[in-house]
C-alpha positions as protocol buffer text, in pm:
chain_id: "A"
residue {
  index: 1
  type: UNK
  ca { x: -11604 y: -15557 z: 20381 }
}
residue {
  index: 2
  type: UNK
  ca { x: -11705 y: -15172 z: 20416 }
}
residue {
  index: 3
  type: UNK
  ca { x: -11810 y: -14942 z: 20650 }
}
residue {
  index: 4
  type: UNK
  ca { x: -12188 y: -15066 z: 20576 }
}
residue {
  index: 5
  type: UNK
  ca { x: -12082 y: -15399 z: 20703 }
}
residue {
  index: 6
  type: UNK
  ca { x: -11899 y: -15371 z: 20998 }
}
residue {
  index: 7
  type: UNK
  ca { x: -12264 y: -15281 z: 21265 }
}
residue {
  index: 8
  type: UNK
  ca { x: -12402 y: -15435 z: 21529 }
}
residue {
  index: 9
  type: UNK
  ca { x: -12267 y: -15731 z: 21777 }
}
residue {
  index: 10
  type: UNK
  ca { x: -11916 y: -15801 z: 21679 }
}
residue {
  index: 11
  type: UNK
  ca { x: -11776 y: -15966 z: 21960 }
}
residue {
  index: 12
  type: UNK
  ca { x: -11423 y: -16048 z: 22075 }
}
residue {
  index: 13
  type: UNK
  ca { x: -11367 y: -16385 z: 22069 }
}
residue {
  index: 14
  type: UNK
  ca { x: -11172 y: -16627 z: 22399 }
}
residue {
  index: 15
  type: UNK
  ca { x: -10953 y: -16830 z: 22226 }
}
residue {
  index: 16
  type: UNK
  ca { x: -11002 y: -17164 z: 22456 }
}
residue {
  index: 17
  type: UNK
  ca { x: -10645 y: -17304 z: 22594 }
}
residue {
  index: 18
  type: UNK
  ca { x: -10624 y: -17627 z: 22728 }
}
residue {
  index: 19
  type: UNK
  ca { x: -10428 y: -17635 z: 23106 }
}
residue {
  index: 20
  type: UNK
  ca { x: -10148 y: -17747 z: 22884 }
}
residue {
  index: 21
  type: UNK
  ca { x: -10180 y: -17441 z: 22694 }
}
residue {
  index: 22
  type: UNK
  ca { x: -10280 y: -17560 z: 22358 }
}
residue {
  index: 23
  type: UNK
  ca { x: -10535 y: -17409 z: 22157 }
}
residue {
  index: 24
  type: UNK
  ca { x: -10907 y: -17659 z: 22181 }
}
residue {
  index: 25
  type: UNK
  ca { x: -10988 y: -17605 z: 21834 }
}
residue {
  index: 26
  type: UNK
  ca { x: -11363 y: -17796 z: 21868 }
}
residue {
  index: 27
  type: UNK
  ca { x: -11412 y: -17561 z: 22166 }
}
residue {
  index: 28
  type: UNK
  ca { x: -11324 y: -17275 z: 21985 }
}
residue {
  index: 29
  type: UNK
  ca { x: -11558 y: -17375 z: 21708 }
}
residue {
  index: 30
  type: UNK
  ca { x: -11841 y: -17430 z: 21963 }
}
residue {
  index: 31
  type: UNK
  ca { x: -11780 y: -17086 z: 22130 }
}
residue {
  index: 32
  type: UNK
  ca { x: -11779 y: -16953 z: 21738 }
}
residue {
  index: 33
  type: UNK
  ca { x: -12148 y: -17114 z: 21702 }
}
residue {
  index: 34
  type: UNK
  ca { x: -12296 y: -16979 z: 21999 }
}
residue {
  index: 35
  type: UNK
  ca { x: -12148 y: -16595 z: 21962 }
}
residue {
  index: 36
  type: UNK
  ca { x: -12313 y: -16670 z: 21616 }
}
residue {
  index: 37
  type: UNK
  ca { x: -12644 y: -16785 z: 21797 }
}
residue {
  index: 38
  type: UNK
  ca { x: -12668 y: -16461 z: 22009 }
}
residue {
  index: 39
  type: UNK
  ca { x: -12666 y: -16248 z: 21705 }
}
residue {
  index: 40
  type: UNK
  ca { x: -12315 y: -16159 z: 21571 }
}
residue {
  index: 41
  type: UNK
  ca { x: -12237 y: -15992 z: 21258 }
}
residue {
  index: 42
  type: UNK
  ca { x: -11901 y: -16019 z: 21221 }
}
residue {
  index: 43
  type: UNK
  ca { x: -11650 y: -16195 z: 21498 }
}
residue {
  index: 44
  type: UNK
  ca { x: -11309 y: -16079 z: 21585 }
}
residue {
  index: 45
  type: UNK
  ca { x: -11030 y: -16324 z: 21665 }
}
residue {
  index: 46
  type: UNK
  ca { x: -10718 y: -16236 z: 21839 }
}
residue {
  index: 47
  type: UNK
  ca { x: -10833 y: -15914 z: 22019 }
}
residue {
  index: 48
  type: UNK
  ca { x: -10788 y: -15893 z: 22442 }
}
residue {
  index: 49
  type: UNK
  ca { x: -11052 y: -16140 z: 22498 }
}
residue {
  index: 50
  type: UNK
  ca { x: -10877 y: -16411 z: 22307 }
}
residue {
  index: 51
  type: UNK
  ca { x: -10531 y: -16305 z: 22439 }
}
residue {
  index: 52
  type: UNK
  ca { x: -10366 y: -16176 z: 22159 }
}
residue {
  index: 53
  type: UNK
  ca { x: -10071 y: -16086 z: 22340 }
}
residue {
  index: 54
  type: UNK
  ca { x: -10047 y: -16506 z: 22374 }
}
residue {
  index: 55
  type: UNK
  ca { x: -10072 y: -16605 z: 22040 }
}
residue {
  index: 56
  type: UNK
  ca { x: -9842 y: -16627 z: 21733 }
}
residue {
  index: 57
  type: UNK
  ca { x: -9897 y: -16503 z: 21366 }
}
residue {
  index: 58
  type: UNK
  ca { x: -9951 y: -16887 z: 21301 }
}
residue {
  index: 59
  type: UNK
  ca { x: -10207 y: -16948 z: 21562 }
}
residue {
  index: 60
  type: UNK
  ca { x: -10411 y: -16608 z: 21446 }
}
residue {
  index: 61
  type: UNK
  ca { x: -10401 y: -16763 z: 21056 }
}
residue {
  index: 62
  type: UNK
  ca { x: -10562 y: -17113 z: 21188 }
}
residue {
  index: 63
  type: UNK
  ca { x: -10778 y: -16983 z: 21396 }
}
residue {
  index: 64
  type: UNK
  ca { x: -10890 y: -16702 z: 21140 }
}
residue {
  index: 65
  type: UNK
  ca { x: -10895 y: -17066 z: 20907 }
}
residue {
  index: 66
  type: UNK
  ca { x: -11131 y: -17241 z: 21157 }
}
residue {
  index: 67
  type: UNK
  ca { x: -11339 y: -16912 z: 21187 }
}
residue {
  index: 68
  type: UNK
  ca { x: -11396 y: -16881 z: 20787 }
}
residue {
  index: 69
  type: UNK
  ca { x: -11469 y: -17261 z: 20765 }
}
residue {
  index: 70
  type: UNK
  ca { x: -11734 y: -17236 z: 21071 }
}
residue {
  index: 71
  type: UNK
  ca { x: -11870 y: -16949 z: 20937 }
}
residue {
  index: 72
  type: UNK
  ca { x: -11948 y: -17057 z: 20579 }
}
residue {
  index: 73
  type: UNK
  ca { x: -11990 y: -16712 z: 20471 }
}
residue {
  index: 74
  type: UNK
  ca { x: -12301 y: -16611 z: 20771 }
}
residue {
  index: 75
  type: UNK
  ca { x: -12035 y: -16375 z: 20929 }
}
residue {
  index: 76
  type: UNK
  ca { x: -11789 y: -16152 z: 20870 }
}
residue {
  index: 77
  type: UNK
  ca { x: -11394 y: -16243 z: 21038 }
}
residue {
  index: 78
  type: UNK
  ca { x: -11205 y: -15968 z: 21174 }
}
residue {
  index: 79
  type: UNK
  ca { x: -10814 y: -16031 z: 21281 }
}
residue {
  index: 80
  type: UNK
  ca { x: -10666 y: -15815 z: 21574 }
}
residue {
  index: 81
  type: UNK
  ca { x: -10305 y: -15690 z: 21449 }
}
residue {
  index: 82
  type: UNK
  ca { x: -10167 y: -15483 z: 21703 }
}
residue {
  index: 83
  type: UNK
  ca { x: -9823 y: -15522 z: 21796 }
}
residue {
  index: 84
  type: UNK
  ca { x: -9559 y: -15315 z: 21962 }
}
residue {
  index: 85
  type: UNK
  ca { x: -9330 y: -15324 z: 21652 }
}
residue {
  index: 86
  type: UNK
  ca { x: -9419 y: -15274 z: 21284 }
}
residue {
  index: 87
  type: UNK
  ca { x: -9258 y: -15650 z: 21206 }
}
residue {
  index: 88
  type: UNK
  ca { x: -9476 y: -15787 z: 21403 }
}
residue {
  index: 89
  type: UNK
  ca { x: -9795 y: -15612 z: 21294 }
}
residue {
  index: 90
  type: UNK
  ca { x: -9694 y: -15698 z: 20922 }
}
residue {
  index: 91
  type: UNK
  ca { x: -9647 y: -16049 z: 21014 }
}
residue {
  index: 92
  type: UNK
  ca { x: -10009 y: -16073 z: 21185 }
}
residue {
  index: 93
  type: UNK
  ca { x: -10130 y: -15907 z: 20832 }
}
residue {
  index: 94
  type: UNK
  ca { x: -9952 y: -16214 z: 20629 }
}
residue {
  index: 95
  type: UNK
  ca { x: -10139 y: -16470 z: 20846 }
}
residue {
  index: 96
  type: UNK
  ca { x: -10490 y: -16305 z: 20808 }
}
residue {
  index: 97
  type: UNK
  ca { x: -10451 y: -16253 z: 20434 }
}
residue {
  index: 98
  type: UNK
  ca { x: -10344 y: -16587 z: 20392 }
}
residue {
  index: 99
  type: UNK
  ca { x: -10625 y: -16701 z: 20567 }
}
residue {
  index: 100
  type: UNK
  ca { x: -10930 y: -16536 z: 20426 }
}
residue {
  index: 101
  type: UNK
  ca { x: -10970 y: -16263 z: 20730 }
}
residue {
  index: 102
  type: UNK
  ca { x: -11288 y: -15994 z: 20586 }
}
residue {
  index: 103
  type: UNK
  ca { x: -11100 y: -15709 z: 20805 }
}
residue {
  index: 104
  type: UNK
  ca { x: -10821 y: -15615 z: 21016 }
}
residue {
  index: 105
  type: UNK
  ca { x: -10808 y: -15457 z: 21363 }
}
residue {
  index: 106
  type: UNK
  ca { x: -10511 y: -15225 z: 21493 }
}
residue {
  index: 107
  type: UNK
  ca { x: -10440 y: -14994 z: 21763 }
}
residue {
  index: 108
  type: UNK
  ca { x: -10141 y: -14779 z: 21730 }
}
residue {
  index: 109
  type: UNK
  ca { x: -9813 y: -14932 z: 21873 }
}
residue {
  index: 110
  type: UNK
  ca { x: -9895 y: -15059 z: 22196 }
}
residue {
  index: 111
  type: UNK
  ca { x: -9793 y: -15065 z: 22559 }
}
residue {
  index: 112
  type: UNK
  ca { x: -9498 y: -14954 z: 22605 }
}
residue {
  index: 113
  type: UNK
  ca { x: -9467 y: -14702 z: 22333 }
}
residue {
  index: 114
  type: UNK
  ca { x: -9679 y: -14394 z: 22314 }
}
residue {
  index: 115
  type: UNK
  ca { x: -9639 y: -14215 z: 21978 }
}
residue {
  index: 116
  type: UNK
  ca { x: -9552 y: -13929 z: 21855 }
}
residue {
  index: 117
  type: UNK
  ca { x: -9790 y: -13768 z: 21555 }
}
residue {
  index: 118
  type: UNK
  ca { x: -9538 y: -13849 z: 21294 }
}
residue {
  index: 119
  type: UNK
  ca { x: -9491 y: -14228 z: 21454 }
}
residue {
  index: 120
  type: UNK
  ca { x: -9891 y: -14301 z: 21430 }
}
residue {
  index: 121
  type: UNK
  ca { x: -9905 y: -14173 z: 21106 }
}
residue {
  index: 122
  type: UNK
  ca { x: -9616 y: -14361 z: 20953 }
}
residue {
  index: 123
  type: UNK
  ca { x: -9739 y: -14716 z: 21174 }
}
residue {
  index: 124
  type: UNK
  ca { x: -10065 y: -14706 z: 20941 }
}
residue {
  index: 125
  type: UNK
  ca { x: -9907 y: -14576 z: 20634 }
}
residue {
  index: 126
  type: UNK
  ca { x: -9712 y: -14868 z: 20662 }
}
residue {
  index: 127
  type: UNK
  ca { x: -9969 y: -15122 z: 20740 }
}
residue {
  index: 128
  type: UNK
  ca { x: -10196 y: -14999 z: 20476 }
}
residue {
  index: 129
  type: UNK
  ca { x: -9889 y: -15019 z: 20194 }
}
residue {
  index: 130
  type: UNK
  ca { x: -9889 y: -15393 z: 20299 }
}
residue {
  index: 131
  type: UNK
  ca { x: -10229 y: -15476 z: 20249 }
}
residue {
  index: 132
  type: UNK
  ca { x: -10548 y: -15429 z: 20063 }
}
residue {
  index: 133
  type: UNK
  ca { x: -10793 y: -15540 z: 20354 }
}
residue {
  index: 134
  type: UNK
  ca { x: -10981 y: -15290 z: 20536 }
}
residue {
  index: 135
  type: UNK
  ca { x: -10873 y: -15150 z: 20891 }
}
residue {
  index: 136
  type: UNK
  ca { x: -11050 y: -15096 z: 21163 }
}
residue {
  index: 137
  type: UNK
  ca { x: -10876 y: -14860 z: 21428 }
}
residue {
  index: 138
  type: UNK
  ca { x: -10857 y: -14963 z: 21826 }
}
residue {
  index: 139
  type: UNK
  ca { x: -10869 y: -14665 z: 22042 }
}
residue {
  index: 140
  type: UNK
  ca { x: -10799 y: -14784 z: 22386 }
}
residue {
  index: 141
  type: UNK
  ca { x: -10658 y: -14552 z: 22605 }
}
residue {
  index: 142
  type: UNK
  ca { x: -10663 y: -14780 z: 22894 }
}
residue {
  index: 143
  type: UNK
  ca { x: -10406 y: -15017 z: 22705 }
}
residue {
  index: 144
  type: UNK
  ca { x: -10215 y: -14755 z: 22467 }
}
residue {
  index: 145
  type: UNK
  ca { x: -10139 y: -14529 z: 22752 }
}
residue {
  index: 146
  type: UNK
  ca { x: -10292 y: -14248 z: 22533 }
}
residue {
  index: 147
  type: UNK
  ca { x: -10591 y: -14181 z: 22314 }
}
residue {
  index: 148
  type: UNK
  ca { x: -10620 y: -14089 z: 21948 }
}
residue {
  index: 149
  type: UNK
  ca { x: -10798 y: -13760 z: 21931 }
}
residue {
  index: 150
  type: UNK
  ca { x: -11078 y: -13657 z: 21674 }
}
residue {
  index: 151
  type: UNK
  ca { x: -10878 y: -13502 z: 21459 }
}
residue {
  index: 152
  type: UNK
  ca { x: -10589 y: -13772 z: 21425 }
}
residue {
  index: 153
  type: UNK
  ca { x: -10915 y: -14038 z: 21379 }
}
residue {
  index: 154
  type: UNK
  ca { x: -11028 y: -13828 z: 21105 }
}
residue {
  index: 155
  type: UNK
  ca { x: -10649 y: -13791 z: 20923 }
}
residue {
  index: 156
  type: UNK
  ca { x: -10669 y: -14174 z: 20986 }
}
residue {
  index: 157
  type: UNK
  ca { x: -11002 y: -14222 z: 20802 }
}
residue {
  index: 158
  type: UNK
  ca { x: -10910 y: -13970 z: 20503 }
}
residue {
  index: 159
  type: UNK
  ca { x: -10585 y: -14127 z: 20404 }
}
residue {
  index: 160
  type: UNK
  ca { x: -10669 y: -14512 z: 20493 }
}
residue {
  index: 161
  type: UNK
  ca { x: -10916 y: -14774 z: 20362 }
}
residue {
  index: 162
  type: UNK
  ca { x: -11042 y: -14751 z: 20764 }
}
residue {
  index: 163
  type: UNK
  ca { x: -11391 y: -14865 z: 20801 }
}
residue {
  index: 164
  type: UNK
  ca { x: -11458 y: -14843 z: 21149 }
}
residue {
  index: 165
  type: UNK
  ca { x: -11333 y: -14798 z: 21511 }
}
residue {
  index: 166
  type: UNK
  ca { x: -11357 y: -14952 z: 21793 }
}
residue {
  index: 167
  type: UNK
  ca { x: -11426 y: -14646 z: 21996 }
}
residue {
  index: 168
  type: UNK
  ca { x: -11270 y: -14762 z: 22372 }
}
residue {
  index: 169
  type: UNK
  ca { x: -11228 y: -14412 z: 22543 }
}
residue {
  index: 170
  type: UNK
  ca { x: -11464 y: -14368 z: 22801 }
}
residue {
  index: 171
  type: UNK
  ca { x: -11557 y: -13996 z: 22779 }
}
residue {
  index: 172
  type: UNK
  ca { x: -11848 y: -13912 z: 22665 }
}
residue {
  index: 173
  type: UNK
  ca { x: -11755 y: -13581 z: 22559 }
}
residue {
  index: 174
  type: UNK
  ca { x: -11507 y: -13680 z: 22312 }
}
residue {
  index: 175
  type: UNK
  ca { x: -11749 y: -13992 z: 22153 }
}
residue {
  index: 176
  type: UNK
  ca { x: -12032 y: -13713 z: 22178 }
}
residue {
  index: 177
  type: UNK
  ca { x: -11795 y: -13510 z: 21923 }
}
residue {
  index: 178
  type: UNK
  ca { x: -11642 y: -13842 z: 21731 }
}
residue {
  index: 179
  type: UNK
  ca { x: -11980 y: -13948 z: 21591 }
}
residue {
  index: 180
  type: UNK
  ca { x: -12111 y: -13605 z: 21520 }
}
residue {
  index: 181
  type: UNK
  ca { x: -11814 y: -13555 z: 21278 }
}
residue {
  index: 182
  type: UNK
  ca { x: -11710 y: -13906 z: 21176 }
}
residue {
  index: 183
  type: UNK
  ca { x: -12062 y: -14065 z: 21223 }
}
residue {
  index: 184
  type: UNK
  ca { x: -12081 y: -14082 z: 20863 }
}
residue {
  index: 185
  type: UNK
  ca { x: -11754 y: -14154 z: 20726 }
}
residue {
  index: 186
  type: UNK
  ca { x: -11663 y: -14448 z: 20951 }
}
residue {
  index: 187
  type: UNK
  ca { x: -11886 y: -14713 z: 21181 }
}
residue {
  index: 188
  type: UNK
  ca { x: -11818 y: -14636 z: 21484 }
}
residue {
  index: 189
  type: UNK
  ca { x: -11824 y: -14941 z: 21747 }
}
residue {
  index: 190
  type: UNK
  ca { x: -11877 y: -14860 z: 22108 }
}
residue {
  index: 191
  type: UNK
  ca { x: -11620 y: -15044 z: 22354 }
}
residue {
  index: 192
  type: UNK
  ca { x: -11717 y: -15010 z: 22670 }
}
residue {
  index: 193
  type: UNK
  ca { x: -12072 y: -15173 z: 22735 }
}
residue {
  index: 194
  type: UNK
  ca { x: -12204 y: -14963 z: 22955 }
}
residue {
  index: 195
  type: UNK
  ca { x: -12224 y: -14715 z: 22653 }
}
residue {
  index: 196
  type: UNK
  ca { x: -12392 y: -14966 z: 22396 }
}
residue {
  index: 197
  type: UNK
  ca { x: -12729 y: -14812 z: 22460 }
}
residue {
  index: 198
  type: UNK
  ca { x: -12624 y: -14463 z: 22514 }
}
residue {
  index: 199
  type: UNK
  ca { x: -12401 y: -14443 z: 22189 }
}
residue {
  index: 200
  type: UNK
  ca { x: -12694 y: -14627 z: 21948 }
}
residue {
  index: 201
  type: UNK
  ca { x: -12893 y: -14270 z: 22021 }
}
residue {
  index: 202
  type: UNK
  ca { x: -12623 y: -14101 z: 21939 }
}
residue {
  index: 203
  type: UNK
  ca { x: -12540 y: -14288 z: 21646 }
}
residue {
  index: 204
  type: UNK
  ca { x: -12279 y: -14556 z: 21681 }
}
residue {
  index: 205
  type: UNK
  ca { x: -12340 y: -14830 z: 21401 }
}
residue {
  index: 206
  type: UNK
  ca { x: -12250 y: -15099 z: 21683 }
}
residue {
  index: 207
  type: UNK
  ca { x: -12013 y: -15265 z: 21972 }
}
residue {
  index: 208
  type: UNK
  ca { x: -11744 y: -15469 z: 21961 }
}
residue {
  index: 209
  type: UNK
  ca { x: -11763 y: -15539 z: 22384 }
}
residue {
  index: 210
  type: UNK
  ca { x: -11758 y: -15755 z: 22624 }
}
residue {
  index: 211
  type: UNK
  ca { x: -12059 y: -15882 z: 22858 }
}
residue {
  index: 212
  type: UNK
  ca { x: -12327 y: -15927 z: 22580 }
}
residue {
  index: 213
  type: UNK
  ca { x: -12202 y: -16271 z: 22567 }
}
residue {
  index: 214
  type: UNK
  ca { x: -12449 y: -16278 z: 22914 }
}
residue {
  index: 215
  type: UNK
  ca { x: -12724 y: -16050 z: 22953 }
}
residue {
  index: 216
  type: UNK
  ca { x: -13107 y: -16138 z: 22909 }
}
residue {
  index: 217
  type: UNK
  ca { x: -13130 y: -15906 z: 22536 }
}
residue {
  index: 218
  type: UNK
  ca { x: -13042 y: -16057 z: 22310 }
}
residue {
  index: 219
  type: UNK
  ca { x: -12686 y: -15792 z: 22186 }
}
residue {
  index: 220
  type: UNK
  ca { x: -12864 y: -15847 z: 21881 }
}
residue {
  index: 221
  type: UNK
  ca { x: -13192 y: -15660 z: 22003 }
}
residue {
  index: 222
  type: UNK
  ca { x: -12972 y: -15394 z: 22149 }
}
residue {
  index: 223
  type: UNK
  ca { x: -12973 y: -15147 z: 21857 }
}
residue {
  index: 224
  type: UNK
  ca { x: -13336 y: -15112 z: 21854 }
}
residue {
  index: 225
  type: UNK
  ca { x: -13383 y: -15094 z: 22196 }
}
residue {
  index: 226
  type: UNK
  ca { x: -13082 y: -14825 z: 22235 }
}
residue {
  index: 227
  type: UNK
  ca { x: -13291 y: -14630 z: 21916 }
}
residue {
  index: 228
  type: UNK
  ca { x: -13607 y: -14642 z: 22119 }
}
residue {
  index: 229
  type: UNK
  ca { x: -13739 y: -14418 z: 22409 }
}
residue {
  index: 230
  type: UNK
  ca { x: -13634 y: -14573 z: 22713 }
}
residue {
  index: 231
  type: UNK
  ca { x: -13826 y: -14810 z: 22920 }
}
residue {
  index: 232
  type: UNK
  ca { x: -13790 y: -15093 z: 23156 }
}
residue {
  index: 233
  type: UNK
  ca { x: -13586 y: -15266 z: 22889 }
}
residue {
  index: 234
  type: UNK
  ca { x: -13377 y: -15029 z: 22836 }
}
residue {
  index: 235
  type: UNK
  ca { x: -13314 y: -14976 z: 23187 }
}
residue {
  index: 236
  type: UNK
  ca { x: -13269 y: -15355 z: 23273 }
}
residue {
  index: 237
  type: UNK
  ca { x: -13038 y: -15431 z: 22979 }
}
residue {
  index: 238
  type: UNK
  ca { x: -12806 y: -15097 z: 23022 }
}
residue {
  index: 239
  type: UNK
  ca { x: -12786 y: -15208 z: 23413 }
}
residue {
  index: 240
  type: UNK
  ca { x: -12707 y: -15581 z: 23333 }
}
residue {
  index: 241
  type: UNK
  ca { x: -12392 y: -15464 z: 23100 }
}
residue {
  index: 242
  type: UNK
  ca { x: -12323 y: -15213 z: 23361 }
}
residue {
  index: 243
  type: UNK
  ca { x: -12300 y: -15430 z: 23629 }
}
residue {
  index: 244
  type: UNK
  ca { x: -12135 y: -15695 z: 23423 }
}
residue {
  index: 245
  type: UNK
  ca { x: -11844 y: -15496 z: 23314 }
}
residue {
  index: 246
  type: UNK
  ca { x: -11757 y: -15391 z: 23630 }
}
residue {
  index: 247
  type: UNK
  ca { x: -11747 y: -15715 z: 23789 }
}
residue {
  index: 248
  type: UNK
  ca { x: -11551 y: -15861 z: 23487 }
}
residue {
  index: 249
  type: UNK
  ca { x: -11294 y: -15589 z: 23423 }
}
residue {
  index: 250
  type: UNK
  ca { x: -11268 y: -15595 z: 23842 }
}
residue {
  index: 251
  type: UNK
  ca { x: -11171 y: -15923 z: 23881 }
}
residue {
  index: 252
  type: UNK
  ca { x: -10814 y: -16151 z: 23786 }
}
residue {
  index: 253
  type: UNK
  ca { x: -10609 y: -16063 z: 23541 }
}
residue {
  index: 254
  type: UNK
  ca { x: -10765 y: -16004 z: 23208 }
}
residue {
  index: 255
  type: UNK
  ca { x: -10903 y: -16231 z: 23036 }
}
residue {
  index: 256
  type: UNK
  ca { x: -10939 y: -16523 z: 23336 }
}
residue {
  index: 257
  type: UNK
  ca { x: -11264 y: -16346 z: 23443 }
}
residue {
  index: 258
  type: UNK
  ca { x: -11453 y: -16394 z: 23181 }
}
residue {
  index: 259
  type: UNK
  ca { x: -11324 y: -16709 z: 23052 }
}
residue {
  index: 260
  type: UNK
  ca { x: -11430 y: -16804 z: 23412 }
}
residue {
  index: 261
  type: UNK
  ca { x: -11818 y: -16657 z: 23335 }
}
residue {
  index: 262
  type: UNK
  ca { x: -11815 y: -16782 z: 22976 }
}
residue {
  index: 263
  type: UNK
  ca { x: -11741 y: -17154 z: 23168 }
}
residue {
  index: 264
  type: UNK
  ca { x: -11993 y: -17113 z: 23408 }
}
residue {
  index: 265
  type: UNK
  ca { x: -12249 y: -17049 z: 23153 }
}
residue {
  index: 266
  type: UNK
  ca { x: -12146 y: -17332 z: 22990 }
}
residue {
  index: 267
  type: UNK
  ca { x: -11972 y: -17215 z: 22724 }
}
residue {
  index: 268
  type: UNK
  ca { x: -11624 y: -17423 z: 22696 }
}
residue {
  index: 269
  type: UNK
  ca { x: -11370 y: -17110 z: 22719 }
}
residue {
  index: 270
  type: UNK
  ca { x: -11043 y: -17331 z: 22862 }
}
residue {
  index: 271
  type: UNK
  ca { x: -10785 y: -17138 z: 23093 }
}
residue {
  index: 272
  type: UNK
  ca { x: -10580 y: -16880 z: 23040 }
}
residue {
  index: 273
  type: UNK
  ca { x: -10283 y: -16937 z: 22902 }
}
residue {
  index: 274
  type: UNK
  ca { x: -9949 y: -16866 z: 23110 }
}
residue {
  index: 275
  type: UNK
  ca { x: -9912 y: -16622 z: 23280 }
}
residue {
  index: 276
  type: UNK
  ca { x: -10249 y: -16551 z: 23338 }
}
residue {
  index: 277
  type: UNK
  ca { x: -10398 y: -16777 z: 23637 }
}
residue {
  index: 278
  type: UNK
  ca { x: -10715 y: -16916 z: 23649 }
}
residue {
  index: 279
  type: UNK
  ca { x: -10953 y: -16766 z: 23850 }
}
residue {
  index: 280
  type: UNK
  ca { x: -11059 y: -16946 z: 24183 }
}
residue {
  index: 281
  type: UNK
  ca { x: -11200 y: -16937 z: 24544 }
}
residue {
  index: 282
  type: UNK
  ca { x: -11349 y: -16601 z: 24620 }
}
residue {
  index: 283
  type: UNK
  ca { x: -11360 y: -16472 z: 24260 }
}
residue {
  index: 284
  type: UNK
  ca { x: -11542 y: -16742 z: 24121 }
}
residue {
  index: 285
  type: UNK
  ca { x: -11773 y: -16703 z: 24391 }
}
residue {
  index: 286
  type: UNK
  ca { x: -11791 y: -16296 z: 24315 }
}
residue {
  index: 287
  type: UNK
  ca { x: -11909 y: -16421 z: 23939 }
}
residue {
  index: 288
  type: UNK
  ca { x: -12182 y: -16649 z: 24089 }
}
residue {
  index: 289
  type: UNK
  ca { x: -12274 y: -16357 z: 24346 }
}
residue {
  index: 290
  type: UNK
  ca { x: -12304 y: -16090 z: 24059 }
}
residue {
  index: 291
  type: UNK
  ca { x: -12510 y: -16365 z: 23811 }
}
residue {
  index: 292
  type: UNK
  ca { x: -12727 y: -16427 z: 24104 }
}
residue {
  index: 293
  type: UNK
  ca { x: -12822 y: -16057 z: 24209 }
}
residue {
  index: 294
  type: UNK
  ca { x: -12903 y: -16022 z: 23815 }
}
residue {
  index: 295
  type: UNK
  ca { x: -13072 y: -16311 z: 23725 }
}
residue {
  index: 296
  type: UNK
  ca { x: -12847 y: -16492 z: 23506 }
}
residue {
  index: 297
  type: UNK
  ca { x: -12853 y: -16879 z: 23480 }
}
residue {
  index: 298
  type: UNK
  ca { x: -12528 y: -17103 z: 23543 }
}
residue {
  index: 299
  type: UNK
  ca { x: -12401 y: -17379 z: 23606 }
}
């Protein structure tokens, strides 16, 4: 895969847990069909959405195994390696190379650990001197507890077979000055999806987000429409993500929300798995409310 490759909808996959906590692999495949059916390009196991933080380097190489034998070649598979230590990363790289993963996805060290200049450099020399896949960078302030800057991006891009970003800070100053310098090097994939539309006028090559897995566009639509002078669809579409994200990202603990929407819809998402709860009472009632008010069919 290159940086021609990696556009559009590339969503995040759930990974579907059973209340026992296993992985539903025929549930998985069905949610893999129908992120395929609403236009996806390429599909990314193991990022927040599908609980990375709950699943083991064997678990990312089977699913990444079920993905690549679903897919049959009509989209690309992206792996989410992020890890708080370097072992671990390296171990999540063995288990997508073994397994036929197209591209790899990696924040700098994560939660706990905010690093230095030297310490982000030396976490992707060292994951690039283990593989020859292509990376994909994960800015997310919000879960790194600080945010690459333009510059370090750009070091990133010059010294790395990195393809892409997954651009999660959510200021539009700094992606205003990220895509007019590294618009060309690099695809760079909005986070946030209340900038999908916003960031296709300035350039971005895509999204790798979540709430396009509801609204009436198709995500696969959204590049021309977010190309195009606005109108009503614009307007309707950029509200529906808006108002989608907020109730998601406001609701539970991550990702029980929108395993919770992707149910109602009837998409078979499973439960968390422990810690995270299942959502209930009130807050499944606070999905409903928000579908309702925008139109959106459930079950």
């Amino acid at each position: 895969m290159n940086k021609d490759d990696l556009h559009g909808y590339v969503p995040a996959i759930a990974t579907p847990f059973s209340a026992k906590g296993e992985i539903m692999e025929d549930a998985f495949v069905e949610l893999f069909e129908f992120l395929i059916g609403r236009g996806a390009t390429s599909i990314c196991i193991a990022g927040d959405n599908g609980e990375s933080w709950a699943l083991t380097a064997a678990e990312r190489g089977r699913l990444v195994r079920l993905a690549k034998d679903t897919s049959r070649g009509r989209v690309g598979v992206m792996m989410g390696i992020s890890a708080p230590t370097i072992e671990a990363c390296l171990g999540y790289v063995r288990a997508a190379e073994e397994n036929g993963a197209d591209v790899l996805l990696s924040m700098p060290q994560t939660y706990v650990l905010k690093a230095s200049e030297a310490e982000l450099m030396a976490r992707f020399d060292k994951i690039s001197a283990a593989t020859g896949l292509p990376l994909v960078l994960y800015n997310s302030p919000r879960r790194m507890g600080f945010s690459l800057t333009v510059d370090q991006t750009e070091t990133l891009v010059n010294a790395h077979n990195v393809i892409g970003i997954k651009e999660s800070q959510r200021d539009f100053f700094y992606h205003t000055h990220l895509l007019a310098r590294l618009g060309g090097k690099m695809s760079v994939m909005t986070g946030p999806c209340h900038y999908i539309l916003p960031a296709f006028a300035l350039g971005a090559k895509g999204f790798i987000a979540t709430g396009p897995e509801f609204t009436d566009l198709l995500p696969s639509q959204m590049q021309e429409v977010g190309t195009s002078a606005p109108d009503e669809i614009y307007r309707k579409a950029h509200y529906q993500l808006t108002v989608i994200y907020e109730m998601l990202m406001g609701t539970g603990t991550w990702p029980a929300s929108f395993k919770a929407a992707l149910n109602l819809i009837g998409q078979p998402a499973g439960v968390p798995r422990d810690p995270v709860l299942p959502l209930s009472g009130q807050d499944l009632d606070k999905i409903r409310r928000t579908f309702d008010a925008l139109g959106i069919s459930y079950r």
